[in-house]
C-alpha positions in Angstrom: -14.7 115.6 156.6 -13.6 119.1 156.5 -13.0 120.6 160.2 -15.1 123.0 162.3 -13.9 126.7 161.8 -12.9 127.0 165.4 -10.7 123.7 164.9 -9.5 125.5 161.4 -8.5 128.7 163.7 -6.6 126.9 166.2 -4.4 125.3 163.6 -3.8 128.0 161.6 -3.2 129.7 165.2 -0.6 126.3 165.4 1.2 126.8 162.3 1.7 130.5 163.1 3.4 130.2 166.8 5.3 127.2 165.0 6.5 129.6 162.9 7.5 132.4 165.0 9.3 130.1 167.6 11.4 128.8 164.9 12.4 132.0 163.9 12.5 133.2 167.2 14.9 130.8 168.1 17.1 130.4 164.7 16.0 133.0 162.5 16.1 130.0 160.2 13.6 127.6 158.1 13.8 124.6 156.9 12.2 123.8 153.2 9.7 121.7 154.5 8.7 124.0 157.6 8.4 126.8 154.5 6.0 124.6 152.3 3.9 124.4 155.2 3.8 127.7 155.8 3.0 128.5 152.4 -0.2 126.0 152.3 -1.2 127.1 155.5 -1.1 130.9 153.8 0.8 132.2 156.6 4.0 133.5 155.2 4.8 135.7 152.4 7.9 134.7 150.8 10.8 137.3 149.7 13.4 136.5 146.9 16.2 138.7 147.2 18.0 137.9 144.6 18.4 139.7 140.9 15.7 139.5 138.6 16.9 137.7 136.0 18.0 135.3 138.7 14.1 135.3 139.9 13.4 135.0 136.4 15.2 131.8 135.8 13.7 130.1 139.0 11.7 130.8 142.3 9.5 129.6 144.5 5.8 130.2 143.3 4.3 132.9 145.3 6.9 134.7 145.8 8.2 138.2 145.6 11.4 140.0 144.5 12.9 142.2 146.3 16.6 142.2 145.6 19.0 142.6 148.7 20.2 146.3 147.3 16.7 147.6 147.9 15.2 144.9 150.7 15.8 148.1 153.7 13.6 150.5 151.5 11.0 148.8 150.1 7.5 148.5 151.2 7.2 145.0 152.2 4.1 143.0 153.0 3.0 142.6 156.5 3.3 139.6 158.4 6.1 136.9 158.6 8.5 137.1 156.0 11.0 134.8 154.5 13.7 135.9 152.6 15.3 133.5 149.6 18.3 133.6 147.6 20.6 131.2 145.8 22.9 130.1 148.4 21.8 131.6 152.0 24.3 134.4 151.8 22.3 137.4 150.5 18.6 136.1 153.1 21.3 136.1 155.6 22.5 139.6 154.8 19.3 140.7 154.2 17.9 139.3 157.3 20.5 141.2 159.4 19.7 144.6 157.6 16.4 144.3 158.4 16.6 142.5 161.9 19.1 145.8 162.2 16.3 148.0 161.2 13.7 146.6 163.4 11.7 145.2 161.2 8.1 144.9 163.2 7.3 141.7 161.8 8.7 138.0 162.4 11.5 137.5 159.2 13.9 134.2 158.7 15.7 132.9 155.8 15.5 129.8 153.8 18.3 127.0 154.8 20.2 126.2 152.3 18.5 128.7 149.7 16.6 127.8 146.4 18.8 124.9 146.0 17.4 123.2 149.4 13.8 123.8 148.2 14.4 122.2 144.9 16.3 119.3 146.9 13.3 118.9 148.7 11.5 118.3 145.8 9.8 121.1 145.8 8.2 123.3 142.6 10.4 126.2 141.2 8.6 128.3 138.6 10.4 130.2 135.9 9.3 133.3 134.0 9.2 132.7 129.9 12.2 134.1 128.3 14.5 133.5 131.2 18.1 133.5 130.3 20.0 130.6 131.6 21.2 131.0 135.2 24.0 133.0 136.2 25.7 130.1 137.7 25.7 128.6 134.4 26.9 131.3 132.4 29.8 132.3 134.8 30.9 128.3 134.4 30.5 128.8 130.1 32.4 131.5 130.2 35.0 130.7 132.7 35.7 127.1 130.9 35.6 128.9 127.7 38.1 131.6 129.0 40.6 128.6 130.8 40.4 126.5 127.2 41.1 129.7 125.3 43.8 130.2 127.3 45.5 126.7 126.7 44.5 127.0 123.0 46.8 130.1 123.0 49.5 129.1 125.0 50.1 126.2 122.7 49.8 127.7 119.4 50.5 131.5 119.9 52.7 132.1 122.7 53.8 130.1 126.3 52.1 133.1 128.1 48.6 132.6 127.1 48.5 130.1 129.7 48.4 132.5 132.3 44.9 133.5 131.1 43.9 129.9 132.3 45.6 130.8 135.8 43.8 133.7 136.1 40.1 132.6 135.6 41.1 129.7 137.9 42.5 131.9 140.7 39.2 134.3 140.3 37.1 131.0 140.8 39.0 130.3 144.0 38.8 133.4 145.2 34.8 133.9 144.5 34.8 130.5 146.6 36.5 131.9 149.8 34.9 135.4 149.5 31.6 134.6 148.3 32.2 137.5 145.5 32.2 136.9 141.5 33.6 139.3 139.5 32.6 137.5 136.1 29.0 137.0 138.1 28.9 140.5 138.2 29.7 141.6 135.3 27.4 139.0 133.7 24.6 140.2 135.3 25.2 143.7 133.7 24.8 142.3 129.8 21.9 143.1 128.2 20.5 139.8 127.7 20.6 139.5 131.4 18.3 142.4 131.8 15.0 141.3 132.9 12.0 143.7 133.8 9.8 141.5 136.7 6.0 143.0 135.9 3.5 140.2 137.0 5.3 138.4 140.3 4.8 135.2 141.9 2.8 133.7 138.7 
């Protein structure tokens, strides 16, 4: 039996102040507190990653709006949640726009689109994605490190230090949450995605 419409407002009315404590309190959400959200239609969800990123995978529904232009673009009304791969870039981009006073209640996604996929939740992808940047940094990085002990064992002893290079780039993407090789992957022309029709 479907309920009443005053009994449908007051839990919608639920959902909401659920909401907006949680974010009130953490400025965080949970993958399942999301989905709710989302069914309940009371969220709009942000993806501030790259659009070939957004192109390989995202959360249906959602929007991109990479972190280099989340402060100004014109973003919908209500609460927000911002996405990305690993929680770094929602966080950042939650501070820039808790910084700016954003008028509207805005968390981030725990864990980022891993979590949600964890959860066992559905992640579109756009037709013609290129593979994920994750995956392409480890090709070529394990291409590069083989290279270099290819090299160093039929060219010259040196080569190797190719190999201790890409592995001390890794490391240091680990500790400083910057990739070089991510980077300047992204850049490539098959990597260059135009986003026309979002949240399909």
């Amino acid at each position: 039996m479907a309920p009443s419409r005053p009994e449908h407002f007051h839990y919608q009315l639920d959902l909401l102040q659920t909401f907006m404590t949680t974010m009130t309190n953490s400025n965080h959400i949970s993958a399942h507190d999301l989905a709710d959200q989302l069914a309940a239609r009371d969220v709009t969800v942000i993806d501030v990653r790259e659009p070939m990123e957004y192109a390989s995978g995202h959360i249906n529904g959602s929007l991109n709006v990479p972190l280099s232009r989340i402060t100004q673009a014109d973003l919908p009304r209500g609460p927000l949640v911002l996405v990305c791969q690993s929680g770094n870039r929602s966080a950042k981009a939650l501070s820039q726009l808790l910084q700016q006073g954003h008028p509207h209640p805005v968390a981030d996604l725990m864990g980022g689109l891993p979590a949600w996929q964890q959860a066992g939740f559905y992640v579109c992808k756009l037709k013609g994605a290129p593979l994920p940047l994750m995956r392409q940094v480890q090709i070529a990085a394990g291409s590069l490190v083989l290279l270099g002990v290819i090299l160093s064992q039929t060219v010259a002893p040196g080569w190797i230090w190719l190999s201790g290079f890409v592995g001390a780039g890794l490391t240091f993407a680990g500790i400083s949450g910057f990739c070089g090789m991510a980077r300047l992957l992204a850049a490539m022309p098959w990597n260059q995605v135009s986003i026309g029709s979002q949240g399909e």
